[in-house]
C-alpha positions in Angstrom: 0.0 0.0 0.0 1.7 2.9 -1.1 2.0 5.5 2.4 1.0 8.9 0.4 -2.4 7.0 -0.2 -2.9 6.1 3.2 -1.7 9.8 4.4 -4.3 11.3 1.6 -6.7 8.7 2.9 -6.7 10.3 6.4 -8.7 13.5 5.1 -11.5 11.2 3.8 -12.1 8.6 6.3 -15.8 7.6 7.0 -16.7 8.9 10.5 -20.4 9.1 10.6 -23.7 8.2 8.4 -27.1 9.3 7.5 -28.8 6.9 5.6 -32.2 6.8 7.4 -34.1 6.1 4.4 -33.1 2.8 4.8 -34.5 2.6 7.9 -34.9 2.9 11.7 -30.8 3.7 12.6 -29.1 1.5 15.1 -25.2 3.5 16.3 -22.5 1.2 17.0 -19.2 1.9 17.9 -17.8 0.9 14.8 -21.0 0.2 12.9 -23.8 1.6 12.0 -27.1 -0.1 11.1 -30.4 0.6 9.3 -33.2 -1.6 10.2 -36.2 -1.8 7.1 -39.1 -3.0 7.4 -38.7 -6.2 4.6 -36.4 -7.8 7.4 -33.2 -6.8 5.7 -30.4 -5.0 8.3 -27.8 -2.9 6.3 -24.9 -2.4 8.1 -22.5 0.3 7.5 -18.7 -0.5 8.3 -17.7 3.3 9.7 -13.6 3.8 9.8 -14.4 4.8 12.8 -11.7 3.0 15.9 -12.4 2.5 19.8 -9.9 2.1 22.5 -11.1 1.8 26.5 -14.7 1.4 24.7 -13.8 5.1 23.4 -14.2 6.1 20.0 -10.8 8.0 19.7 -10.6 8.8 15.5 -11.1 7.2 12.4 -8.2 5.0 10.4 -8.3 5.0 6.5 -9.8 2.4 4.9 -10.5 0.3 7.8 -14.4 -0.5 7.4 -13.4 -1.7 3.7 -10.4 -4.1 5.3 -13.4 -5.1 8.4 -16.5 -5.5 6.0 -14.2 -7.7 3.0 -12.6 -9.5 6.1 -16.1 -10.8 7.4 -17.5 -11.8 4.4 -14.2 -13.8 3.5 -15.3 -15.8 6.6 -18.6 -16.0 6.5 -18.5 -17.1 3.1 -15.3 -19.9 3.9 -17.6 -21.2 6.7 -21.1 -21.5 5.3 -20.6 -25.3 4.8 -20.2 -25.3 9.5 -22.5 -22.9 10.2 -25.2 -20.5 8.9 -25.2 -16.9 8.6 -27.0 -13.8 8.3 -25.0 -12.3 5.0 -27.3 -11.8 2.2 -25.1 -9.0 -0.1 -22.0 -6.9 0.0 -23.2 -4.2 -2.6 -20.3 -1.9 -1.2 -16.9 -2.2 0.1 -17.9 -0.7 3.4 -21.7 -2.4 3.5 -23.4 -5.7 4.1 -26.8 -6.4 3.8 -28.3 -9.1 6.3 -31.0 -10.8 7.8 -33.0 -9.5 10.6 -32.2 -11.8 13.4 -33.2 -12.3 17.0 -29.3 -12.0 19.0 -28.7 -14.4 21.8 -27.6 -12.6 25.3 -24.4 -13.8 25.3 -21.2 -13.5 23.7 -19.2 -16.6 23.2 -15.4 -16.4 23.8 -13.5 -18.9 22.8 -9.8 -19.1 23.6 -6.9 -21.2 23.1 -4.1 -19.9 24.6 -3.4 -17.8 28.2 -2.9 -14.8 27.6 -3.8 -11.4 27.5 -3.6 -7.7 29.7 -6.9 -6.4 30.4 -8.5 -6.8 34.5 -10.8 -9.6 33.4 -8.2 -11.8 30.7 -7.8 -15.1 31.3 -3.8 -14.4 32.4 -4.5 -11.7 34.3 -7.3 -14.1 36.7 -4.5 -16.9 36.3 -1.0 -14.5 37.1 -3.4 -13.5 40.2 -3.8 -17.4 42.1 -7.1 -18.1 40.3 -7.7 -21.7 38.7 -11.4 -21.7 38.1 -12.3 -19.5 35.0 -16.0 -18.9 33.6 -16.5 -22.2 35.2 -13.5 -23.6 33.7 -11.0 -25.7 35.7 -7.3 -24.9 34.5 -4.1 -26.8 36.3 -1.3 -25.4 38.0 2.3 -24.7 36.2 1.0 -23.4 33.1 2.5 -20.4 31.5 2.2 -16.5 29.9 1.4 -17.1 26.2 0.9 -21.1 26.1 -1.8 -23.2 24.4 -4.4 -23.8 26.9 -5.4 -27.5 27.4 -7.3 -27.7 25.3 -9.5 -24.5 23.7 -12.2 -22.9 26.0 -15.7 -21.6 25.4 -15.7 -18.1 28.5 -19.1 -16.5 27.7 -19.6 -13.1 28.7 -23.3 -11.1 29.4 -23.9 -8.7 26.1 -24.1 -5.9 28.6 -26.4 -3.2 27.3 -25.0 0.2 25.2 -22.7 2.7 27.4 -21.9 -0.7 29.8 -19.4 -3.4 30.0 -20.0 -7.0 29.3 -18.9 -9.4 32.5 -17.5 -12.6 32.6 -20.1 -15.4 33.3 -20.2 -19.7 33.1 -22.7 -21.7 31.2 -23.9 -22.8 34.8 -24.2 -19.0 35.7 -26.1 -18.4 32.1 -28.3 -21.6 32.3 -29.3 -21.0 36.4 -30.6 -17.5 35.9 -32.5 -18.5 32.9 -30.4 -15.5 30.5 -30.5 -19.2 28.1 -32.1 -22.4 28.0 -29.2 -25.6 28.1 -30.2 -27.4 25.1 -29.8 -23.9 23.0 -26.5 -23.2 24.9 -24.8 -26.2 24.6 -26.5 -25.9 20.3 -24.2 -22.5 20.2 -21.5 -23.9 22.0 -21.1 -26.9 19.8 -21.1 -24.8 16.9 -18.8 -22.3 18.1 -16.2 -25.0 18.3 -16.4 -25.7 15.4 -15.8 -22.2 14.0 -12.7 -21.8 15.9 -10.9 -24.9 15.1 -12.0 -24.2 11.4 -10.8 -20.8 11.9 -7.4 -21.9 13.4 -6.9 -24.2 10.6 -7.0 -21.5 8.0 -5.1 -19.3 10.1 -2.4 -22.1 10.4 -2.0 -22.4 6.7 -2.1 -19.2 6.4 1.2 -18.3 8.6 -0.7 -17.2 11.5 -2.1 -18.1 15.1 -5.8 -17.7 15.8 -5.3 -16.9 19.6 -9.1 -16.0 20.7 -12.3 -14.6 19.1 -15.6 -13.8 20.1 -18.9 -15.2 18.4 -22.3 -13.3 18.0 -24.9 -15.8 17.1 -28.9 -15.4 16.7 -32.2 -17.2 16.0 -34.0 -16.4 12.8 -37.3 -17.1 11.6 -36.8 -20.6 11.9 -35.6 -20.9 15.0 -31.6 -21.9 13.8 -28.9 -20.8 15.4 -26.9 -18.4 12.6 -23.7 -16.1 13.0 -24.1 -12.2 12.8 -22.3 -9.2 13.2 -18.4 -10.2 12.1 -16.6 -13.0 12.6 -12.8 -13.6 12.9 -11.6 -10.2 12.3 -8.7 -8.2 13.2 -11.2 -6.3 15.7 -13.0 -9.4 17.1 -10.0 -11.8 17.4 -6.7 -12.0 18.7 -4.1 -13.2 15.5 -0.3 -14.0 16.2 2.0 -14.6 13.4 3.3 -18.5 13.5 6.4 -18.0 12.7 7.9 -15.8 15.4 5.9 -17.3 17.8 8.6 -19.9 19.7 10.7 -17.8 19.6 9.0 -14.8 21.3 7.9 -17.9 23.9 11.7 -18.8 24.4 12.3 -15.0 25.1 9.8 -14.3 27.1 8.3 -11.8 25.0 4.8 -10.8 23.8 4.4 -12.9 20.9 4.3 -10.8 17.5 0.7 -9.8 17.3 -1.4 -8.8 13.8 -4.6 -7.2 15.8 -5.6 -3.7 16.6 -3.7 -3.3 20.1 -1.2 -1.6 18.2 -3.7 2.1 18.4 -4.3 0.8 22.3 -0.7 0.0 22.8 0.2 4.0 21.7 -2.4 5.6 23.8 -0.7 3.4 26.7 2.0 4.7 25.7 1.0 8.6 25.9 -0.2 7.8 29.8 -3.9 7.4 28.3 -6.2 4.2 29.3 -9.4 5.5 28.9 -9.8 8.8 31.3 -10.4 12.2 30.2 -10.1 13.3 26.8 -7.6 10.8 24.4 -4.7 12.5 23.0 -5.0 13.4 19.1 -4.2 10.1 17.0 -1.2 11.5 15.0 -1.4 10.4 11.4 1.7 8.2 11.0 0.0 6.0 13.5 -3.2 6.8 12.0 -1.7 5.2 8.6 0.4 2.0 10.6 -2.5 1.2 12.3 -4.2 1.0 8.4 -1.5 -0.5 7.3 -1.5 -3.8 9.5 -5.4 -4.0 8.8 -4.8 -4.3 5.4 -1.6 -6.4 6.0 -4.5 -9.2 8.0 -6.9 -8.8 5.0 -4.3 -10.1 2.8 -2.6 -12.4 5.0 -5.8 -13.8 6.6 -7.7 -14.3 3.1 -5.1 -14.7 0.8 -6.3 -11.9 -1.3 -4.9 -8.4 -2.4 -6.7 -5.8 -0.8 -8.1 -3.7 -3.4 -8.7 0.3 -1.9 -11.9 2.1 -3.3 -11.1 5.2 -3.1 -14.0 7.6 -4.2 -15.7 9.6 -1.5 -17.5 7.2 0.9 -20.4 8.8 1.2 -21.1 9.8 -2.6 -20.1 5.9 -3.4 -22.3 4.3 -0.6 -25.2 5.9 -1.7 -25.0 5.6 -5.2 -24.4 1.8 -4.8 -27.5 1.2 -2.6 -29.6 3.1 -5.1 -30.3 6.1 -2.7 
């Protein structure tokens, strides 16, 4: 990707929508969604990027990379599971179908690690050996394959709140889901992570943990919405450095988004007051390594549409 693109880019990012002709409006933090009234959900793919559940700026190009990277999986997965996609009539929108979420969120992890108060190292590192209802053994290490992979659900905490780490036992007792339909999702889940960490083998790369949003549509089956194995919903690391960085004792090379987290850390900023402005080199690395896991992921060249967002969107959806 050549860097004066990226830097041009920057100036014509897409931060914001109005498309309420399609529809009752639904704001995300990345995404935004128009509901019709034919059962169709469009959702919009912003360039918008959150840190500390903080929208802090926009990066260029990186609903195109989020939007292309989704349907690359939802498309190389149709044959495990089913899925809400229905069109992709621009680079930065999906068309899907209207579908009743589940409560939960469903983790799935296969190594220990991460930083944040409630990861899975963090509870470890601290003495504890039970995990969203999970039993893990003593003398296991920072970075490691766990066991074996692990399904830690969390609540899907309502808009301006934070999700919280539950059990199946926890879910199931105060009635948030019924066990047969858990244990349906669950079953399916694992089999979109081992698929996914398949691919990602072949394709050079670790798939470390992800997060699954499933619904119920008119039919009452259990199908996959929202995104799924993206650089925003799953942790990547690259295969190759990774004994290595294990032997060193070192954070294992990562191709995710904690690179815009990592520099507000840097800067003294995790979440309070007012984030410092994004400068635009990072602006244009943080880009850069999207696109780098839409071609590394899929195996595909990322191709960069370039005409004002707005003006193209519309004209697309025939607005």
């Amino acid at each position: 990707m050549d860097p004066r693109l990226l830097e041009e880019q920057c100036a014509r990012t897409l931060r914001a929508t109005d498309l309420s002709e399609l529809g009752r409006p639904e704001e995300g933090k990345v995404r935004d969604c128009y509901i019709g009234n034919d059962k169709r959900r469009f959702i919009v793919v912003t360039d918008r990027v959150s840190c500390f559940d903080i929208i802090v700026d926009t990066l260029p190009f990186k609903g195109q990379v989020l939007n292309q990277i989704a349907a690359f999986w939802f498309g190389h997965t149709a044959d495990l599971a089913p899925n809400h996609l229905l069109e992709v009539p621009d680079p930065n929108v999906s068309v899907v179908r209207e579908c009743r979420p589940l409560p939960v969120e469903f983790v799935y992890r296969g190594y220990l690690t991460g930083s944040s108060p409630t990861s899975i190292w963090t509870a470890y590192d601290e003495g504890a050996r039970s995990y969203c209802g999970h039993l893990l053994p003593d003398g296991l290490h920072k970075h490691e394959p766990l066991p074996e992979p692990l399904l830690t659900p969390t609540t899907k905490a309502p808009k301006g709140l934070h999700d919280e780490l539950t059990s199946r036992e926890e879910l199931i007792a105060t009635g948030a889901i019924d066990e047969p339909l858990y244990d349906e999702a669950a079953a399916l889940c694992r089999k979109l992570f081992s698929a996914g960490q398949h691919h990602a083998e072949r394709q050079g790369l670790i798939l470390v943990d992800t997060k699954y949003e499933l619904a119920l549509d008119d039919d009452n089956r259990i199908v996959v919405i929202d995104e799924i194995h993206t650089p925003d919903s799953s942790r990547y690391w690259y295969r190759a450095s990774y004994e290595r960085a294990l032997a060193n004792r070192r954070d294992p090379e990562a191709l995710d988004k904690e690179y815009v987290r990592r520099w507000y850390v840097e800067q003294g900023w995790r979440g309070e007051g007012p984030p410092p402005e994004l400068p635009i080199a990072v602006r244009c690395e943080a880009a850069r390594r999207y696109i780098e896991a839409y071609e590394q992921i899929s195996g595909r060249d990322f191709a960069p549409d370039v005409e004002p967002p707005e003006t193209r969107i519309r004209r697309n959806l025939g607005l």
